[in-house]
C-alpha positions as CSV (number, residue, x, y, z in Angstrom):
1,X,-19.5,-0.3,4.2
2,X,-18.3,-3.8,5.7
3,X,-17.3,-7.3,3.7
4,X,-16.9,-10.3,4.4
5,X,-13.5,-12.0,5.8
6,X,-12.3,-14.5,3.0
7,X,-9.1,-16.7,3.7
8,X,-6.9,-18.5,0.9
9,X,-3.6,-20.5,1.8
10,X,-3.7,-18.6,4.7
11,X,-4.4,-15.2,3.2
12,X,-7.2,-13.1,4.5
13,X,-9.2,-11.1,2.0
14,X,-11.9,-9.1,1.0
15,X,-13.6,-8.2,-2.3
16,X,-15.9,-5.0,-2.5
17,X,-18.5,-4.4,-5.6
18,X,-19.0,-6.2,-8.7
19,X,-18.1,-4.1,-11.3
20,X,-16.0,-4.5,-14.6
21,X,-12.8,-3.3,-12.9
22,X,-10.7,-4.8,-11.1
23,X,-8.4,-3.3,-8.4
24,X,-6.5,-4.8,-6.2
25,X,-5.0,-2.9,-3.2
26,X,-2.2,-3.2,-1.1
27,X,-1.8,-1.2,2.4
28,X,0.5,0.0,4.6
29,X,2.7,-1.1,7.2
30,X,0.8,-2.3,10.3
31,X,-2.7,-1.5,8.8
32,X,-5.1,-4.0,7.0
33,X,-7.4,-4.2,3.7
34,X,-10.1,-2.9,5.8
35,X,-8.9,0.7,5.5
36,X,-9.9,0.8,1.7
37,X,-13.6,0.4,2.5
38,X,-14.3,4.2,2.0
39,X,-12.6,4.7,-0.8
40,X,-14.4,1.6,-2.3
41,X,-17.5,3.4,-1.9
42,X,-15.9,6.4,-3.1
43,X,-14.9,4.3,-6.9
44,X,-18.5,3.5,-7.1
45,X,-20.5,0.7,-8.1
46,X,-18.0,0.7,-11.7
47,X,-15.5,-1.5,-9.3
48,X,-14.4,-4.7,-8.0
49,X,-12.2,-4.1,-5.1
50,X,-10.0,-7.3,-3.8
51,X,-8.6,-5.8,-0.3
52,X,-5.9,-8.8,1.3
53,X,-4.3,-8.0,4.8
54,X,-1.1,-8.7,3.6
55,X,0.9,-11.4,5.3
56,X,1.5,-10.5,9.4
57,X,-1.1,-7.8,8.7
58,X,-4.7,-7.9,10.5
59,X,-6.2,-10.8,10.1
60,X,-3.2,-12.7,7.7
61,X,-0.7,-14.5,10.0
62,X,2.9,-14.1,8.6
63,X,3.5,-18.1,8.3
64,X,6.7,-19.8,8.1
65,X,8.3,-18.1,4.9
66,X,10.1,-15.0,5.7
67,X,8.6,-11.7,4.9
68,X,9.9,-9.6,1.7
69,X,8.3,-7.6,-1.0
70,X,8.5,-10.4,-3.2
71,X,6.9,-12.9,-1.2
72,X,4.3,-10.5,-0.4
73,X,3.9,-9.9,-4.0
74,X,3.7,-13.8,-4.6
75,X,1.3,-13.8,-2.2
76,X,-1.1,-11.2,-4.0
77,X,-0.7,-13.7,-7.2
78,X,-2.1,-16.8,-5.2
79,X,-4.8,-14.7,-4.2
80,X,-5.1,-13.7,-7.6
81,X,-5.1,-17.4,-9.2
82,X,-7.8,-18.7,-6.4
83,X,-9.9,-15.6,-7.6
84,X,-9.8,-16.7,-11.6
85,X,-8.3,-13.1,-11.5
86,X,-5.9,-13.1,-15.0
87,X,-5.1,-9.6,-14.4
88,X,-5.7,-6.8,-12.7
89,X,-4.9,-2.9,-12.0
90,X,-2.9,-2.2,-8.9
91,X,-3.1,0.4,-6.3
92,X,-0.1,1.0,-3.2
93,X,-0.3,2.8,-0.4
94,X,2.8,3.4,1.2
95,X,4.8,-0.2,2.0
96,X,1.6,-1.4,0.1
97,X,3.3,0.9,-3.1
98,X,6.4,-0.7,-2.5
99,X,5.2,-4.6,-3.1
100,X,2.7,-3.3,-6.0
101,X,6.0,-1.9,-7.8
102,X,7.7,-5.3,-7.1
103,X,4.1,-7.3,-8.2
104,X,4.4,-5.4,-12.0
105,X,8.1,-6.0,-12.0
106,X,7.8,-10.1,-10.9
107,X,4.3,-10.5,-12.8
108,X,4.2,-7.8,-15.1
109,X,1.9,-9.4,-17.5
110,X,-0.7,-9.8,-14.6
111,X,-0.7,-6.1,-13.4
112,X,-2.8,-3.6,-16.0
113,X,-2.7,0.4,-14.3
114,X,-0.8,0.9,-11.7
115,X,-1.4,3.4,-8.5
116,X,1.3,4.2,-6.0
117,X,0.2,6.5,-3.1
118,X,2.9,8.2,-0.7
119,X,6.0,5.7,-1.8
120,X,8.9,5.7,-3.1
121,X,11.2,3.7,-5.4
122,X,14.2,3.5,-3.5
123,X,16.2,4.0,-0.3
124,X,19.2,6.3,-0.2
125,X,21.6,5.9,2.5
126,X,21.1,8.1,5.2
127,X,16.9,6.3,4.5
128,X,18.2,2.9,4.9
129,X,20.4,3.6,8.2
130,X,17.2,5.6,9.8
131,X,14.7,2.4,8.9
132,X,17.6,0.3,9.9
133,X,17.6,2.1,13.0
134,X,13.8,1.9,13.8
135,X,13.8,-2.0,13.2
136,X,16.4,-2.4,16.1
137,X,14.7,-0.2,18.5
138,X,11.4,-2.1,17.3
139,X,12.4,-5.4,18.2
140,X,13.6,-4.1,21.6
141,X,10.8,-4.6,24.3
142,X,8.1,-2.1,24.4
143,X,9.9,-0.8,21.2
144,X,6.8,-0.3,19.4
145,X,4.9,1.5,22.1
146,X,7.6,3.5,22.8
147,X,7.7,5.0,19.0
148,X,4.0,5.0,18.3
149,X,3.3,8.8,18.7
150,X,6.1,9.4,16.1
151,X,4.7,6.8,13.8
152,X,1.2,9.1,14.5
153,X,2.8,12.0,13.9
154,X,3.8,11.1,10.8
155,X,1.0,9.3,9.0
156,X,-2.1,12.1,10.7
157,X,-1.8,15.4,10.2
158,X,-3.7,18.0,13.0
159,X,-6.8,18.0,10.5
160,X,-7.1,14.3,10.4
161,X,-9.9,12.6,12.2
162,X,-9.1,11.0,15.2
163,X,-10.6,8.5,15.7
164,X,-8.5,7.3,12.6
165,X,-5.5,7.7,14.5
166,X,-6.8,6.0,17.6
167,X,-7.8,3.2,15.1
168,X,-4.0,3.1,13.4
169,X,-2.9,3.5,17.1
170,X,-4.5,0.3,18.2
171,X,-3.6,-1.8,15.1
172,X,0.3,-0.4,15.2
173,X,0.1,-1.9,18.9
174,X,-1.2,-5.2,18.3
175,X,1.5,-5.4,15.4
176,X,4.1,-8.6,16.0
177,X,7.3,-6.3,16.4
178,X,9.8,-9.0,14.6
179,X,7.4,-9.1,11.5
180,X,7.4,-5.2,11.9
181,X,11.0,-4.7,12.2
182,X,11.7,-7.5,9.1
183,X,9.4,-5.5,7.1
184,X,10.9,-2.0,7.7
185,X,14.2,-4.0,6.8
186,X,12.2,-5.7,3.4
187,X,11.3,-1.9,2.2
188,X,14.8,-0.5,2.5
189,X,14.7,-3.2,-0.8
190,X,12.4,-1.5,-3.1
191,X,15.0,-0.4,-5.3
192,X,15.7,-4.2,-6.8
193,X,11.6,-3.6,-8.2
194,X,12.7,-1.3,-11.0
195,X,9.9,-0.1,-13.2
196,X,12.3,1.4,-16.2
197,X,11.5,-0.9,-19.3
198,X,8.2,-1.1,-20.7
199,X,6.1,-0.1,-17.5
200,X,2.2,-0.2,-16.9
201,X,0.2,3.0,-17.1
202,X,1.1,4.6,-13.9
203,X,-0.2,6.9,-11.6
204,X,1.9,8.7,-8.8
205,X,-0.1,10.4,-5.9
206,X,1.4,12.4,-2.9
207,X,-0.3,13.8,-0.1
208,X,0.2,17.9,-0.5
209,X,1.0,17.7,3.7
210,X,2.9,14.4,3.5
211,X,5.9,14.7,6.0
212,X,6.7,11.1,5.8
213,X,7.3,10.9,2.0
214,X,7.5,14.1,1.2
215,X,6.7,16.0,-2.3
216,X,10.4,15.3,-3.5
217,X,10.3,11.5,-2.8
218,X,6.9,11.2,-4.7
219,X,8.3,13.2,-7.6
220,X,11.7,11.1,-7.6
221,X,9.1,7.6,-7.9
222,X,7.3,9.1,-10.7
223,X,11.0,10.3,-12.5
224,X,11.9,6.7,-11.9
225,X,8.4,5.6,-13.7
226,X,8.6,6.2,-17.6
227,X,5.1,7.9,-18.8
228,X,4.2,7.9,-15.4
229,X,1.4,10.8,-14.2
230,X,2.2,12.6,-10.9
231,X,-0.5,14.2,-9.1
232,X,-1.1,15.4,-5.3
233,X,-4.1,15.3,-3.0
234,X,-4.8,16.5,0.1
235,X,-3.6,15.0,3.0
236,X,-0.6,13.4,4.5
237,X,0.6,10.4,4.2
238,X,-2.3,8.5,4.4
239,X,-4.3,10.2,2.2
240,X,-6.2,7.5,0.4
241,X,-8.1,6.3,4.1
242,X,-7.9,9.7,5.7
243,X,-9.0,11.8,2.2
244,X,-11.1,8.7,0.1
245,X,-12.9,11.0,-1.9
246,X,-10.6,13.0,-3.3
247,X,-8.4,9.7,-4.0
248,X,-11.1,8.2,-5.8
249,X,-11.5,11.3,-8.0
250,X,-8.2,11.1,-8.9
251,X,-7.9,7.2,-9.3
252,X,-11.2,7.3,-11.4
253,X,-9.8,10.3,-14.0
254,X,-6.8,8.2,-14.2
255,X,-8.5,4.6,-14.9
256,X,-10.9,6.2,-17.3
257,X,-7.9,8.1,-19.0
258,X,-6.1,4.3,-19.8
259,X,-9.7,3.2,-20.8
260,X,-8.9,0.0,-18.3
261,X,-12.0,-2.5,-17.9
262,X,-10.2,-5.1,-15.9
């Protein structure tokens, strides 16, 4: 499956199908929208799938504002406005789950279900010092070549194709190491995004071989989340590219349980 490269106020984007619902979704660090092709074609042909590269992310350049969930959030509702897109579900993957939990809490009336895959809702100490950490020896030269095959390591497990991790290789690489290091410092802030009053229908996915949020940090997001459903799939941390099917399955019984058609 390919699509089309869109831009809006500097804001690369692509929308998949042209079904009844609407999903928007958000990626991970150093990746891009493109990654949610297969599991567009996984949803079927009942969804509309808007796929940005967030801002410093593939093809988005990261512009003159600084980078920080919020603005990436404001940045999914100026996609969303240029669309005619009053509201939509959500899905997250990993920093992507991070800036959908602070889209529902800065717009919640424009977010309907929401999906968070292999996040979490807050940092702990010891977390914030380690991503504090990674940022400095980012932003040192070489720094991101020098910690790719940790990075690897942690998002593809042994079973994981790998040509996917050659792929995520190359596009950790290309990453701008100051936008990278601001954003591993903009996560440690997900905890401001609280989700504890009056929350969308959410959904709480881990990867059952997830070392880089494992089982207990998925299950302390969807404690955090009232009414929230927690569920695993296989996989590691990356489980919606690297394991689309088995996403979709989940994302679909989920959608179909809140009877969304957005």
């Amino acid at each position: 499956m390919s699509a089309t490269t869109t831009y809006v106020d500097g804001l690369a984007y692509r929308v998949v199908g042209t079904g009844p619902r609407t999903l928007t979704c958000l990626h991970s660090l150093a990746l891009s929208g493109q990654w949610f092709l297969p599991l567009a074609e996984e949803l079927g042909e009942e969804y509309r799938l808007v796929l940005p590269d967030l801002r410093g992310h593939g093809a988005s350049p990261v512009g003159d504002r600084p980078v920080s969930l919020g603005a990436l959030a404001d940045d999914v509702v100026t996609l969303w406005d240029h669309l005619d897109i009053a509201d939509s579900h959500v899905l997250g993957i990993s920093m992507g789950g991070m800036v959908a939990q602070a889209l529902a809490a800065r717009h919640p009336g424009r977010v309907d279900d929401l999906v968070l895959i292999a996040t979490t809702a807050s940092y702990d100490e010891a977390a914030r010092a380690g991503a504090q950490q990674r940022a400095d020896a980012v932003r040192e030269p070489g720094g991101i070549t020098a910690m790719a095959d940790v990075v690897l390591s942690r998002w593809f497990g042994e079973e994981d194709d790998p040509a996917l991790a050659a792929r995520a290789r190359e596009e950790l690489l290309s990453a701008d190491p100051q936008v990278h290091a601001a954003l591993l410092e903009a996560m440690t802030h997900v905890g401001a995004f609280r989700l504890d009053e009056n929350p969308p229908a959410t959904l709480v996915l881990g990867g059952t071989d997830d070392t880089s949020t494992p089982r207990a940090v998925v299950t302390a997001l969807a404690q955090a989340i009232p009414g929230s459903i927690l569920d695993f799939v296989p996989g590691g941390h990356l489980t919606a590219f690297t394991h689309p099917a088995a996403s979709a399955s989940r994302i679909r019984a989920f959608l179909d349980r809140t009877n969304g058609e957005r």
